[in-house]
C-alpha positions as CSV (number, residue, x, y, z in Angstrom):
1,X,-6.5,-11.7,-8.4
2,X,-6.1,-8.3,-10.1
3,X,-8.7,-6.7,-8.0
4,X,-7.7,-8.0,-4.5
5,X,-4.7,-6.6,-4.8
6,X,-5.3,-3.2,-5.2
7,X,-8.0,-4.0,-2.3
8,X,-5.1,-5.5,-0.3
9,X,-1.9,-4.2,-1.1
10,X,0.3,-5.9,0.7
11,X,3.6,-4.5,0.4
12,X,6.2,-7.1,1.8
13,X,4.8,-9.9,-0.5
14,X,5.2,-11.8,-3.8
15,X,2.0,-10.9,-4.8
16,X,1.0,-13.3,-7.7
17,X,-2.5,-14.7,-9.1
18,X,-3.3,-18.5,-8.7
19,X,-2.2,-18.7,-12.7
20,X,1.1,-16.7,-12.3
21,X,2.7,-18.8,-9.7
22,X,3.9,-21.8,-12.1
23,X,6.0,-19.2,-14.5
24,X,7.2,-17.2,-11.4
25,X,8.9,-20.0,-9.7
26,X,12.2,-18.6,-10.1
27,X,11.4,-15.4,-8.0
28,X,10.4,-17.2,-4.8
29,X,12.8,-18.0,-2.7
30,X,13.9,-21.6,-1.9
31,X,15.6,-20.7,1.8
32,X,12.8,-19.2,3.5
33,X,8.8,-20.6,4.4
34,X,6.2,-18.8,1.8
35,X,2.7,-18.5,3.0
36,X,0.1,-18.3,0.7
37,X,-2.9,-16.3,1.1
38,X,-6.0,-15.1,-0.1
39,X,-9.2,-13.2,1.1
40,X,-10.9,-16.4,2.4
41,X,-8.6,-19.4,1.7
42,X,-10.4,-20.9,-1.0
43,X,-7.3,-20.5,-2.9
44,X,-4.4,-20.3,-1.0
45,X,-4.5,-24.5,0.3
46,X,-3.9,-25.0,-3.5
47,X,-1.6,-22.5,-4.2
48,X,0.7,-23.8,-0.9
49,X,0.5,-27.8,-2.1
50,X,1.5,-26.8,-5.6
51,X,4.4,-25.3,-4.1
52,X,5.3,-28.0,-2.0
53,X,5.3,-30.5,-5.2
54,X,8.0,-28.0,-6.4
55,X,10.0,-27.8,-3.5
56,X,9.4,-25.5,-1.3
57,X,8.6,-24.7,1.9
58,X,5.0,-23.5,1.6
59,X,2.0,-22.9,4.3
60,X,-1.0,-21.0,3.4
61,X,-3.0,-18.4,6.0
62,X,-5.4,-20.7,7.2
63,X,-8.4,-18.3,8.2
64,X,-7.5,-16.0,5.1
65,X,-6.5,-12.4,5.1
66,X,-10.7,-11.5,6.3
67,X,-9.8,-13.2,9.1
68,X,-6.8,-11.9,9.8
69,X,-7.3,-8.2,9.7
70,X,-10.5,-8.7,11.8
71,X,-8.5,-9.9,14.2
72,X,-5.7,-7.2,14.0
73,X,-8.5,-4.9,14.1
74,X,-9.6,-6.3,18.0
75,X,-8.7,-6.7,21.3
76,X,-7.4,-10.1,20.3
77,X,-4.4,-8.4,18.2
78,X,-2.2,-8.2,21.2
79,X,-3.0,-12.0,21.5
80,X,-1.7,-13.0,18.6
81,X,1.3,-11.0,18.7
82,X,2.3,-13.0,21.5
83,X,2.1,-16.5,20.2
């Protein structure tokens, strides 16, 4: 969404809203896993199965991106850099 990604900004990705995704197949790569995400992953299960009905190879971030950077944020961050 418009808002979360000036919140989130995350610079490596495809970043594209839940009603984007169908006209921006072309740009997303067929060769490589995509992982969708969002804040909580309310959105992001839906956005991955969509994907995977078109073909690719799609995950999404299962705790959400919350999660995530609390975790980064902790003692567990060297944790998950290892698995």
């Amino acid at each position: 969404m418009p808002f979360e990604k000036k919140v989130w900004g995350v610079k490596f990705a495809i970043e594209l809203a839940p009603d984007e995704i169908e006209s921006n197949l072309d740009k997303l790569p067929k060769d490589k896993l995509i992982v969708a995400a969002c804040p909580g992953s309310t959105r992001s299960p839906f956005a991955a199965a969509f994907l995977r009905e078109k073909g690719f190879n799609a995950t999404y971030l299962e705790e959400g991106l919350i999660e995530l950077m609390k975790t980064l944020k902790t003692a567990n961050a060297k944790k998950f850099l290892e698995d």
